[in-house]
C-alpha positions in Angstrom: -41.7 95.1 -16.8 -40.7 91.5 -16.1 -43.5 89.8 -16.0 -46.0 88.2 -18.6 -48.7 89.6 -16.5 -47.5 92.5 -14.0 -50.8 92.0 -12.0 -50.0 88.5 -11.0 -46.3 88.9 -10.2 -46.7 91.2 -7.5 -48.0 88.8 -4.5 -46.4 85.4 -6.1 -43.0 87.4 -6.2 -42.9 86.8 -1.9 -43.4 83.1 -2.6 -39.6 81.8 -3.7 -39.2 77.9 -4.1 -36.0 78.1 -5.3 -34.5 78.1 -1.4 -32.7 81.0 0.3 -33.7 84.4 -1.1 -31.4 87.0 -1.9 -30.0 89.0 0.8 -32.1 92.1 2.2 -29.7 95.4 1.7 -27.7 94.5 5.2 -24.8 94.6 6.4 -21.8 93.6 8.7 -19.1 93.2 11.7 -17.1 90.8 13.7 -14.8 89.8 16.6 -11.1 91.4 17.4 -9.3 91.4 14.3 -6.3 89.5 13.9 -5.9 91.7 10.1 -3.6 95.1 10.1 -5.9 97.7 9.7 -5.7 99.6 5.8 -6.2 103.3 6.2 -9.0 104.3 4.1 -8.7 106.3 0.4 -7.6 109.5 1.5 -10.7 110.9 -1.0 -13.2 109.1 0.5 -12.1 110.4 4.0 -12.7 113.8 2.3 -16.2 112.5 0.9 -19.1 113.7 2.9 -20.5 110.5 5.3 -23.7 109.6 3.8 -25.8 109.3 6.6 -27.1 105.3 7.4 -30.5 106.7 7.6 -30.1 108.1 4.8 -29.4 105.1 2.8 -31.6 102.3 4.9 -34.7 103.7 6.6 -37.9 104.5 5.1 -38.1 106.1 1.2 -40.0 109.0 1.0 -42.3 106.8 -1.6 -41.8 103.7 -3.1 -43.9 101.1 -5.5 -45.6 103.8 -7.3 -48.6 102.5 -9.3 -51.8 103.7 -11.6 -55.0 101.8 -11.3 -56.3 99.8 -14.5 -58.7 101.9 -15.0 -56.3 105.3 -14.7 -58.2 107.1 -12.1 -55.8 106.6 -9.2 -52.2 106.5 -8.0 -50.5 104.9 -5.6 -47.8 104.1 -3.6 -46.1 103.0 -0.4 -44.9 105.5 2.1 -44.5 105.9 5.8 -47.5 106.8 8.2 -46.3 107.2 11.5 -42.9 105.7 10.9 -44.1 102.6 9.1 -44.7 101.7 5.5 -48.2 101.9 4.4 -49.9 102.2 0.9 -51.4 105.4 -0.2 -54.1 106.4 -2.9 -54.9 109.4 -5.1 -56.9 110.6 -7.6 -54.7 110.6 -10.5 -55.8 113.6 -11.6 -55.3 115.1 -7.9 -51.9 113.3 -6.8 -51.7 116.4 -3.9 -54.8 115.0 -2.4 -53.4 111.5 -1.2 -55.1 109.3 1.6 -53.0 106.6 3.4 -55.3 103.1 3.3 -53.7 100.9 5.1 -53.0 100.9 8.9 -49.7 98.7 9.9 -48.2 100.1 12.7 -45.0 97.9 13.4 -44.5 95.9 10.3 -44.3 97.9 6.9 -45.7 96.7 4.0 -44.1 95.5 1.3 -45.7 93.7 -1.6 -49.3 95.3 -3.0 -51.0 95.3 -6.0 -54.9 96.9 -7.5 -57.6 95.0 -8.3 -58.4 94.4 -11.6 -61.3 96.1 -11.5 -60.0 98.9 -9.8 -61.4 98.9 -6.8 -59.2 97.9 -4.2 -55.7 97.9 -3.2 -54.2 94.4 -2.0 -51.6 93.7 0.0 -49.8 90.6 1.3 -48.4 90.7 5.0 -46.9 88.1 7.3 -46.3 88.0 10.9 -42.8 89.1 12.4 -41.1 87.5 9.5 -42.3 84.2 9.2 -43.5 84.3 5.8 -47.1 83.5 6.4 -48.1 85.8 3.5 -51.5 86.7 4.2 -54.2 88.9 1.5 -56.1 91.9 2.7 -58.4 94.5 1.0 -59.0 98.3 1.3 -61.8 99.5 -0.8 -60.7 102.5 -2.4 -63.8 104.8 -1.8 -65.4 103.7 1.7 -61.5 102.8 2.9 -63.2 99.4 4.3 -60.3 96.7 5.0 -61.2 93.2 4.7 -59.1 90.1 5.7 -59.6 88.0 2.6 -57.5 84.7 3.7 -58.2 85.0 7.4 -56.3 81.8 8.5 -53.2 80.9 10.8 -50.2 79.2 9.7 -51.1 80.1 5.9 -49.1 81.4 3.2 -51.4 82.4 -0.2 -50.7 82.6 -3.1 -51.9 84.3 -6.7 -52.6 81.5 -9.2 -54.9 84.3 -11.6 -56.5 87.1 -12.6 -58.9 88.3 -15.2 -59.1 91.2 -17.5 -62.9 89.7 -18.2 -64.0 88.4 -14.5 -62.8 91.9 -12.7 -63.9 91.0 -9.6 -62.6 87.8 -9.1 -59.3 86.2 -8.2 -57.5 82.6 -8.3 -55.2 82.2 -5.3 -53.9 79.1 -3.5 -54.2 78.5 0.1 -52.3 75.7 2.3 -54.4 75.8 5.2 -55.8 72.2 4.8 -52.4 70.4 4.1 -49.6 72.9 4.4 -47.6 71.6 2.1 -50.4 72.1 -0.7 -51.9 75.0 -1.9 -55.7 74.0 -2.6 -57.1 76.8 -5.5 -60.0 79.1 -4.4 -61.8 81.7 -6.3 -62.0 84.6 -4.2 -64.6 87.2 -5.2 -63.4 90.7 -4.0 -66.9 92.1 -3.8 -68.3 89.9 -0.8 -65.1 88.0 -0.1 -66.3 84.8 -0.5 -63.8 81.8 -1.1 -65.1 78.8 -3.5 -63.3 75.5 -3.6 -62.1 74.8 -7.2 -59.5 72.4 -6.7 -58.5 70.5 -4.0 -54.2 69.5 -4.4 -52.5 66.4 -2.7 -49.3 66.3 -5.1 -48.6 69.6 -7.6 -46.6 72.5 -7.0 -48.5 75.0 -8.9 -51.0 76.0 -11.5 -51.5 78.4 -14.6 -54.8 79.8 -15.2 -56.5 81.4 -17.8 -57.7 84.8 -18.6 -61.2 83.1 -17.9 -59.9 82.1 -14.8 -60.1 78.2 -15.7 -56.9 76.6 -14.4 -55.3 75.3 -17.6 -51.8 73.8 -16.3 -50.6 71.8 -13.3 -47.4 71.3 -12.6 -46.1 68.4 -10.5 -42.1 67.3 -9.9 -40.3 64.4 -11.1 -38.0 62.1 -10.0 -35.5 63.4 -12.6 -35.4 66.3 -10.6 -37.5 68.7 -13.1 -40.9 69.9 -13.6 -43.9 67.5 -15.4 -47.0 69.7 -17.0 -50.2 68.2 -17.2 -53.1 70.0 -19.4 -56.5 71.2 -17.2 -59.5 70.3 -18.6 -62.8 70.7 -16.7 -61.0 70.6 -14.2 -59.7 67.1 -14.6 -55.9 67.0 -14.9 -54.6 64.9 -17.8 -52.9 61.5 -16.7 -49.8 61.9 -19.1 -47.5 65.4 -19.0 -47.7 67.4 -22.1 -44.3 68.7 -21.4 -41.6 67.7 -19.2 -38.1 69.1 -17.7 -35.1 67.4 -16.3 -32.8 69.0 -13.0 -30.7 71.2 -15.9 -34.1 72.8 -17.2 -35.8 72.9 -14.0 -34.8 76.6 -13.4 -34.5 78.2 -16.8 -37.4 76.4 -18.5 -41.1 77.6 -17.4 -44.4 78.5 -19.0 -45.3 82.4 -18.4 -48.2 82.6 -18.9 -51.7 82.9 -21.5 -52.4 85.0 -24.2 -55.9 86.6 -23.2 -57.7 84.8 -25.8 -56.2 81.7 -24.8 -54.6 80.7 -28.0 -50.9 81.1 -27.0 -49.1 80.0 -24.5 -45.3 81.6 -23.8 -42.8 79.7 -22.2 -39.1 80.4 -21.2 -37.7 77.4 -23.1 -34.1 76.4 -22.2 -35.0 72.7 -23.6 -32.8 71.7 -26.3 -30.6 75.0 -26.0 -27.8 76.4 -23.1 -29.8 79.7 -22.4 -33.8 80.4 -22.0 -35.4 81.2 -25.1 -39.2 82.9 -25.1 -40.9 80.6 -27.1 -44.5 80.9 -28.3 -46.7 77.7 -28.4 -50.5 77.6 -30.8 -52.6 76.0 -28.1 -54.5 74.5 -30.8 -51.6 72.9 -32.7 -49.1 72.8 -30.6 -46.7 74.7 -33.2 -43.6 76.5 -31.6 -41.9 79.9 -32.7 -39.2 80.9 -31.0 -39.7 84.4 -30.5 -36.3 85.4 -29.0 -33.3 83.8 -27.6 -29.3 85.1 -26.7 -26.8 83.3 -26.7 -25.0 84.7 -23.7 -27.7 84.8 -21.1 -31.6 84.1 -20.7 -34.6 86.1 -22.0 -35.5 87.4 -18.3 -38.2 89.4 -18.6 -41.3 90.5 -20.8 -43.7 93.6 -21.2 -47.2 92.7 -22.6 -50.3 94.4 -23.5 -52.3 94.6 -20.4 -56.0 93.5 -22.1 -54.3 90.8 -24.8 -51.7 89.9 -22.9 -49.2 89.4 -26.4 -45.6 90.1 -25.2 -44.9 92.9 -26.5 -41.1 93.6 -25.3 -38.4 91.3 -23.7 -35.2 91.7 -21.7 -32.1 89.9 -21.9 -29.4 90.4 -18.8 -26.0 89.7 -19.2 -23.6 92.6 -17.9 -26.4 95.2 -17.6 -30.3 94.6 -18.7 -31.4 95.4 -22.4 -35.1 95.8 -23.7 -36.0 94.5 -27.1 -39.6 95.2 -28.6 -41.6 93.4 -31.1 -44.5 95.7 -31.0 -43.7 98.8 -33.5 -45.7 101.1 -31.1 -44.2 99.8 -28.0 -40.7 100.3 -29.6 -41.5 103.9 -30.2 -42.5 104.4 -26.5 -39.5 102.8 -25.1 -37.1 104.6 -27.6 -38.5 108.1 -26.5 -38.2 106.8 -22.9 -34.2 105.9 -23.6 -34.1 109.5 -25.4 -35.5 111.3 -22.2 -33.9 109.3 -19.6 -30.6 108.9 -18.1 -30.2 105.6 -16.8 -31.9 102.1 -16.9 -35.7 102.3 -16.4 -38.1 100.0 -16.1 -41.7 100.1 -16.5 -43.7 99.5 -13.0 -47.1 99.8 -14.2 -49.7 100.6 -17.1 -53.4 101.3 -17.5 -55.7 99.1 -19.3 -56.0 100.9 -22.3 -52.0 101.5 -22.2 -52.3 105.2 -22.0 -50.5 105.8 -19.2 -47.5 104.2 -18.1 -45.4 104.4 -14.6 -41.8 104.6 -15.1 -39.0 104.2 -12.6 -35.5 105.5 -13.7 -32.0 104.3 -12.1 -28.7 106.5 -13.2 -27.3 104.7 -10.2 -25.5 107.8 -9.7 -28.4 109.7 -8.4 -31.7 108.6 -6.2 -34.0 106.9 -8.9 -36.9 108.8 -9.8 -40.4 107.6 -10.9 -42.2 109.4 -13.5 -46.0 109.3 -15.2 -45.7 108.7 -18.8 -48.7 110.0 -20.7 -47.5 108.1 -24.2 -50.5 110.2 -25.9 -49.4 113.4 -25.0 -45.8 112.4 -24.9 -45.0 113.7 -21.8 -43.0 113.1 -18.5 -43.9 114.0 -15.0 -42.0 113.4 -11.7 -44.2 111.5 -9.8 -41.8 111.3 -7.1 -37.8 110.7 -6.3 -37.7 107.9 -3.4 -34.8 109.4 -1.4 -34.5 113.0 -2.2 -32.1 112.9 0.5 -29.4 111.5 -1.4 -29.4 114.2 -4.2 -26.0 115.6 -4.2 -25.0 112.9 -2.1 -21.2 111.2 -3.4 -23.1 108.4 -4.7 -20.5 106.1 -6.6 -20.6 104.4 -10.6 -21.1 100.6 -10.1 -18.3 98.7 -13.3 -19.7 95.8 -14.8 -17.0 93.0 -15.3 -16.1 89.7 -16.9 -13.8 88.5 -14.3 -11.7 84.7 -15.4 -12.6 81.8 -13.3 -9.4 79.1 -13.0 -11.1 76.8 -14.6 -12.2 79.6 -17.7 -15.5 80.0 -16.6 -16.6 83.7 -17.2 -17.7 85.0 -13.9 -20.2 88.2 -14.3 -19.3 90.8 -11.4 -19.9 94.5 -10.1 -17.5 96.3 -8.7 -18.2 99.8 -6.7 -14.9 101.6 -5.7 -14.4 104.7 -2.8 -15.2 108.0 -3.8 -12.5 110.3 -5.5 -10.5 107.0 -5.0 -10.5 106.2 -9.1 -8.8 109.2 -10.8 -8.7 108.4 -14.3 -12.0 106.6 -14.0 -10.7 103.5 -15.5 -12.4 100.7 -12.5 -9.3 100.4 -10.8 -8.2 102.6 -7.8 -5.2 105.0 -7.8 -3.9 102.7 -5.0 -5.1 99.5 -3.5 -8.2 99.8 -1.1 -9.9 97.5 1.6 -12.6 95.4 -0.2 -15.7 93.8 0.7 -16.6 90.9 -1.2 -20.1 90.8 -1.0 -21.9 87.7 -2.0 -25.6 87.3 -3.4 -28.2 84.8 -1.9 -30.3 82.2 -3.6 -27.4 80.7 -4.5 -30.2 80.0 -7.5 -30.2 84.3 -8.1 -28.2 86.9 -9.3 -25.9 90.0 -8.9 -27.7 93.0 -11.2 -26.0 96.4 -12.9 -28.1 99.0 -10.6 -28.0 101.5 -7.8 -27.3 99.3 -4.8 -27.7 100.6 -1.3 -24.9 97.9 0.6 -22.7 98.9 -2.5 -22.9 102.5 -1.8 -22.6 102.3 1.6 -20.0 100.3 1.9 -18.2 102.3 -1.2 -18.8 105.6 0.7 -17.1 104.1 4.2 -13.6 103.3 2.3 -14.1 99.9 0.3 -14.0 98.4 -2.8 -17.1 96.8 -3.3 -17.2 93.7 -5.2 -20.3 91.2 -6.0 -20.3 88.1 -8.3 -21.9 86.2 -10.1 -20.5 82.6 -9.1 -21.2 79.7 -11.1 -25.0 78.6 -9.9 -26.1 81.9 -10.7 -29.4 82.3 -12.8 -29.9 84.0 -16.1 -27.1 83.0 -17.6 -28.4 80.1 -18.9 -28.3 76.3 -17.4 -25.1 75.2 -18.2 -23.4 78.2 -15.5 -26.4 76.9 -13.1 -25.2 73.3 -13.8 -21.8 73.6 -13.2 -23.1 74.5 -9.5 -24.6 70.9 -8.9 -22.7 69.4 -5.1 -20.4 72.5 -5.2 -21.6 74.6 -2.1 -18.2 75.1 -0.5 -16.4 73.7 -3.7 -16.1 75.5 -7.0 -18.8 78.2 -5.9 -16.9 79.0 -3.4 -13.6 78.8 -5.3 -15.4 81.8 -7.6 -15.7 84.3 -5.1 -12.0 83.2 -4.5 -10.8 83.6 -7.7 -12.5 87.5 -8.2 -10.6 88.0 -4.9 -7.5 87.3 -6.3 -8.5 88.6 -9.4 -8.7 92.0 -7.3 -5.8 91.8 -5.9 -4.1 91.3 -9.3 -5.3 94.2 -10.8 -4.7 96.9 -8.2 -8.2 97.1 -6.5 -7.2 96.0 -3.2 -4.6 94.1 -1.0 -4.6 90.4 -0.1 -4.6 90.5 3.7 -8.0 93.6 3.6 -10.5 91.8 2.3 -13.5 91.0 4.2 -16.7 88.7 2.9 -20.0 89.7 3.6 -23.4 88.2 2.9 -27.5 87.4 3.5 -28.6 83.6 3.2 -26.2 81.6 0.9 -23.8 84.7 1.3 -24.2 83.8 4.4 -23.6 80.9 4.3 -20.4 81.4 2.0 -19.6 83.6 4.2 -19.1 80.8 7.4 -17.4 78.5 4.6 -15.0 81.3 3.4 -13.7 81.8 6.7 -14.0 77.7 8.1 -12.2 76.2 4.8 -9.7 78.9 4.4 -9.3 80.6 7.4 -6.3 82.8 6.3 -7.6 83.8 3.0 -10.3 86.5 4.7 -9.2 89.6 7.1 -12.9 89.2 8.2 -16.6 88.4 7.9 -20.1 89.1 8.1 -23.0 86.5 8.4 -26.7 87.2 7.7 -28.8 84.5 8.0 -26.2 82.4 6.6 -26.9 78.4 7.0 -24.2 77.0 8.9 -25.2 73.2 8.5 -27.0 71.9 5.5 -28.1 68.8 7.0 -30.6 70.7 9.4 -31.3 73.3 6.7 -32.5 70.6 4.8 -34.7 69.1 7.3 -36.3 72.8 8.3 -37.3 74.0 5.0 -41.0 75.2 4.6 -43.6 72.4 4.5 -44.7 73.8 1.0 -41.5 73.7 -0.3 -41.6 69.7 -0.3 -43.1 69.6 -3.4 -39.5 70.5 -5.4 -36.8 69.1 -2.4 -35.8 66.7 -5.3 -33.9 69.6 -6.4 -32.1 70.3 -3.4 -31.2 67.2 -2.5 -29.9 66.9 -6.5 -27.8 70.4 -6.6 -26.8 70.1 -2.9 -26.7 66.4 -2.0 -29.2 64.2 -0.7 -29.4 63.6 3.1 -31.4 60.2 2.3 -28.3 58.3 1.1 -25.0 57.7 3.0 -23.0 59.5 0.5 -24.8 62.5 0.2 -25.2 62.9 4.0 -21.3 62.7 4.3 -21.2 65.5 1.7 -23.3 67.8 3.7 -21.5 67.4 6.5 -18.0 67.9 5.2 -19.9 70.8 3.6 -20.9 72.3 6.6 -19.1 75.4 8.2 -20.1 74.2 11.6 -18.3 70.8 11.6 -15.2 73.6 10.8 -15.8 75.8 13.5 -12.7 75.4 15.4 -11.1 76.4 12.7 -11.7 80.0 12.5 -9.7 82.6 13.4 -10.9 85.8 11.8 -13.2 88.2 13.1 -16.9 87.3 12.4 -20.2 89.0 12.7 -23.6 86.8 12.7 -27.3 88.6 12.1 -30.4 86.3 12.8 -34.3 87.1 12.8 -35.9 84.4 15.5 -38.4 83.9 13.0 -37.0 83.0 10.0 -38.5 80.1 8.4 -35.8 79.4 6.2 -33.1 79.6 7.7 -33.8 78.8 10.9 -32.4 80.6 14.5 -30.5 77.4 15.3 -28.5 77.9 12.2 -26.8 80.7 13.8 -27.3 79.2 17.6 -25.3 76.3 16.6 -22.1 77.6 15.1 -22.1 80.2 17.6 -22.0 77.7 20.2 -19.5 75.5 18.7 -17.1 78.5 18.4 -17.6 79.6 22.4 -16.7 76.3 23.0 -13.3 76.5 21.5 -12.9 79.6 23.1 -13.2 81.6 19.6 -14.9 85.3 19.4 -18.1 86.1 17.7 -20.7 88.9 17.9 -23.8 87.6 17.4 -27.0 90.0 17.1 -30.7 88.9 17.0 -33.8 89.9 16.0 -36.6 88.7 18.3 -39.2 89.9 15.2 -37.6 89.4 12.2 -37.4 86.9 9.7 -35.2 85.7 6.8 -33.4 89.3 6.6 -34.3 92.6 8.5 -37.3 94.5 7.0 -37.9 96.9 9.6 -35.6 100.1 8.8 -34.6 100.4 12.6 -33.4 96.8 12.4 -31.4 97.2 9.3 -30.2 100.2 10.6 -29.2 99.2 13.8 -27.2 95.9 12.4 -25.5 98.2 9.6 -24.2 100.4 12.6 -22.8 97.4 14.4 -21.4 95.9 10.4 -19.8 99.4 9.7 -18.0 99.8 13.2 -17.0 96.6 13.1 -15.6 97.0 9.6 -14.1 99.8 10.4 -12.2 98.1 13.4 -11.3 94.7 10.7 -10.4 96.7 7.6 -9.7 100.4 8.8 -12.3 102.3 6.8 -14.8 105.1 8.3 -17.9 105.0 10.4 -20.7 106.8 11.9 -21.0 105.4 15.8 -23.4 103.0 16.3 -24.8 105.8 18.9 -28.8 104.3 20.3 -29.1 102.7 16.7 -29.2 99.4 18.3 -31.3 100.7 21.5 -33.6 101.9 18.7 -34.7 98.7 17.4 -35.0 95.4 18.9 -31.8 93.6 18.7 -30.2 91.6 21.3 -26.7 91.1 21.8 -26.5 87.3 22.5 -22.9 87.5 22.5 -19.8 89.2 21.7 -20.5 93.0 22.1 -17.1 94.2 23.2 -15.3 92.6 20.1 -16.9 95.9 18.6 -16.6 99.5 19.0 -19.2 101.2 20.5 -21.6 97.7 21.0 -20.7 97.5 24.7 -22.2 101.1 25.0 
């Protein structure tokens, strides 16, 4: 429901450019505390333990999704332990076949053909993002590899409502920091060269599958858009950006006819506006915009491809239609259901829809919406487990910056620990502050697994939106520009104290927690103001940006402008110097609280030596770290045992830093394949 086109956001949605992703759902520990301990809410010691499996190992079903044509379901669910996708007849959900056959990684990230006949799926090797397509044929269960190549990651430039069969995708096999466009036909799996690339970062193609766009970046840091024809790309940009639109400015996509094109338009304006532009004439009509935060998301007709609905997210998400049928739908949806939903998928001839439902409260549930008949049916609740489980309300908060700066944050408090329900405990508790990665991302209003868990263990749980954030428009992205370890940093800081003000929790039991930048914020929170944190936990966290810089992904070179802009440039004596006063790992020595690092080997973003390094550099003063590694895992932990094993080591560790409950870590960690690289008896149970 977020997409112009749902089909082609499914694969692309693995490809980030924007740098670190946001952190997988894990979670924490550390070293000997030098904190006093907080008992935990007396409540949530009476609160039943929600088991960790519970919480982080496989969903009973996930990704549920009808076929165009409406004759089958499907889904992702575990075959012998792993994630696999699964197919039914729609009209026989009961009689399901699992398709796929990955036995150690699970799959995450599939999508149908447009014509129906196969289920695709992306899948990379032991984390290292070398996204790779394959096919299943729905009726013979046949599974091609359709982008057999090494060291490869695709990606889906188009599809067609008209050419079924067919699919634009981008490969970087020839140059790796290009992706070359290929029509793949899905029938015989034959890839045809249609454009060889030496300099853009992307493409936009029709419904026709002609590539209509390229897009190339600038020296000012931004985006240039050069019209297709004939495949001939114009010498001169149609449309440019700058660094402040670069991120809230892009075009999303063709109307199936090919006469519009919608953008998310920030140009001229603070927040992204969706904007409609005649192809012909060039005319603009701003279709929606909001002042507080940026049009996020769109729902369009499947076969036109008109947006039909759009979503703005500022405290919690909001749809808007502009389709009088589509409003009716979504209405009766809001009528029936209790919670946010979104829509996950819909039939060609918009019949049926697929409908996920959050009350945050309770496990979500996804349900078949026939919109003729006007009638819901459970298609399945991904964690059945948790019903009746003492799952906690997340508060949505505007939380004052020192500088005034509104600071958009989530806060998840203990059970029974809240008697008047008002968001602020009956006493002070022990908090995490748990911080988003990206940094270009944010914190959303939803169930949230790490919130939960941490919330049912004796914390406070508290996420914010720190200036840098996205979707709340370029100006809050802006004020982000040089300030890792500054002013973002100085946010999370100030919702701490802003905390401690109002009752939540106590200045000396706060621990910071986080995956990728809140990792990385993590490192700086405790390097640059070592007294400030009772604790912390790293995951994947960058601990020197001048070697992060240097490691990045070979396609990500097209749009390093960017980074070197919002985090300083490596190429010029000043900007070098800022990285390295920037960096937690020239302030190593200075810790002296309690931290926990997670690291997959194969992480191509953040790389292993990001963790080696400051690991090192601590030992050598003689400091104490835990340090846990994943041999086969990448930038975060996507197989359940892993995250489960690391959340078993973050919980007892937390429970040892802040004084809150834990289930023993137990054979969790034998279980999966961490290593203990150093560190294990700073944490109960680790040495076992």
């Amino acid at each position: 429901m977020n997409t112009i086109r749902t089909t082609l956001a499914i694969a692309a949605s693995a490809l980030a450019l924007a740098g670190c992703t946001t952190m997988q759902e894990t979670p924490m520990t550390t070293a000997a505390s030098t904190a006093p301990a907080a008992a935990p809410a007396r409540s949530a010691q009476a609160a039943p333990l929600i088991p960790r499996t519970v919480l982080f190992g496989n969903p009973t079903r996930s990704a549920g999704r009808i076929s165009p044509d409406g004759k089958w379901l499907s889904w992702l669910a575990p075959s012998n332990g792993v994630m696999n996708v699964w197919v039914a007849p729609a009209a026989q959900p009961a009689a399901a076949k699992v398709m796929t056959t990955a036995t150690d990684r699970p799959i995450r990230q599939y999508f149908w053909s447009p014509d129906s006949s196969q289920v695709l799926y992306i899948q990379d090797k032991g984390g290292d993002e070398n996204w790779l397509l394959y096919g299943i044929d729905v009726l013979s269960g046949k599974e091609t590899a359709l982008t057999p190549f090494e060291k490869t990651t695709v990606q889906l430039v188009g599809a067609s409502t008209v050419k079924k069969d067919k699919l634009l995708i981008g490969l970087n096999n020839r140059d790796a920091r290009y992706h070359d466009v290929w029509l793949l036909d899905l029938k015989t799996g034959k890839l045809t060269e249609v454009m060889r690339n030496e300099q853009y970062a992307g493409f936009l193609a029709d419904n026709n599958l002609d590539i209509r766009m390229a897009l190339r970046p600038n020296a000012a840091g931004g985006m240039d858009y050069f019209t297709v024809t004939g495949g001939k790309v114009a010498e001169k940009p149609m449309a440019s950006t700058g660094l402040a639109d670069s991120l809230t400015t892009m075009p999303a996509g063709y109307t199936s006819d090919g006469k519009t094109l919608y953008w998310l338009d920030s140009r001229d304006r603070n927040t992204a506006a969706l904007v409609a532009v005649d192809t012909a004439t060039g005319k603009q009509t701003v279709i929606a915009e909001n002042a507080r935060a940026d049009i996020g998301g769109t729902l369009s007709n499947p076969i036109t491809g008109q947006v039909e609905a759009y979503s703005v997210e500022y405290l919690k998400r909001e749809w808007t239609a502009t389709d009088p049928a589509v409003k009716a739908s979504l209405d009766w949806l809001d009528s029936k259901l209790d919670g946010q939903f979104s829509v996950l998928s819909r039939t060609d001839d918009d019949s049926r829809w697929v409908v996920a439902n959050d009350p945050v409260v309770a496990p979500a549930t996804t349900w078949l919406y026939d919109r003729k008949a006007g009638t819901l049916t459970e298609f399945y609740t991904a964690r059945p487990d948790l019903v009746g489980a003492p799952l906690q309300p997340m508060h949505a908060l505007e939380v004052p910056a020192r500088d005034g700066k509104t600071l958009v944050s989530y806060l998840t408090l203990p059970p029974g620990s809240d008697g008047n329900a008002d968001g602020v405990p009956d006493a002070p508790v022990p908090m995490v502050l748990l911080v988003h990665g990206g940094p270009w991302a944010r914190d959303s209003f939803g169930y949230n697994s790490a919130h939960q868990w941490l919330a049912n263990r004796g914390y406070a749980v508290m996420s914010v939106n720190f200036r840098g954030s996205t979707g709340l428009g370029k100006d809050f992205i802006e004020a982000g520009n040089l300030q890792w370890g500054r002013d973002m940093q100085t946010d999370l800081d100030d919702a701490m104290d802003w905390a401690v003000a109002r009752g939540v929790t106590s200045k000396d039991k706060v621990a910071i927690m986080g995956g990728s930048y809140g990792g990385y914020a993590t490192l700086a929170g405790l390097a640059f103001t070592p007294e400030r944190y009772a604790c912390g936990v790293d995951i994947v966290g960058p601990s020197n940006l001048e070697t992060l810089l240097k490691t990045i992904p070979p396609y990500w070179a097209p749009v390093i402008a960017q980074f070197h802009e919002r985090m300083g440039n490596p190429g010029t004596a000043e900007g070098l110097a800022l990285l390295k006063e920037r960096s937690p790992l020239y302030s190593a020595d200075k810790i002296v609280r309690p931290l926990l690092i997670g690291q997959g080997a194969n992480d191509p973003r953040v790389n292993q030596a990001e963790s080696d390094q400051i690991v090192e550099a601590m030992k050598a003063k003689g400091i104490p770290v835990t340090y846990v590694l994943f041999p086969d895992e990448g930038h975060g932990f996507a197989k359940p045992a892993n995250n489960i094993a690391f959340n078993a080591v973050a919980e007892n560790f937390l429970a040892t830093c802040l004084g809150g409950r834990a289930e023993p870590i137990g054979d969790t960690v034998a279980r999966s394949t961490a290593k203990i690289v150093e560190g294990a008896a700073y944490v109960k149970g680790l040495g076992d």
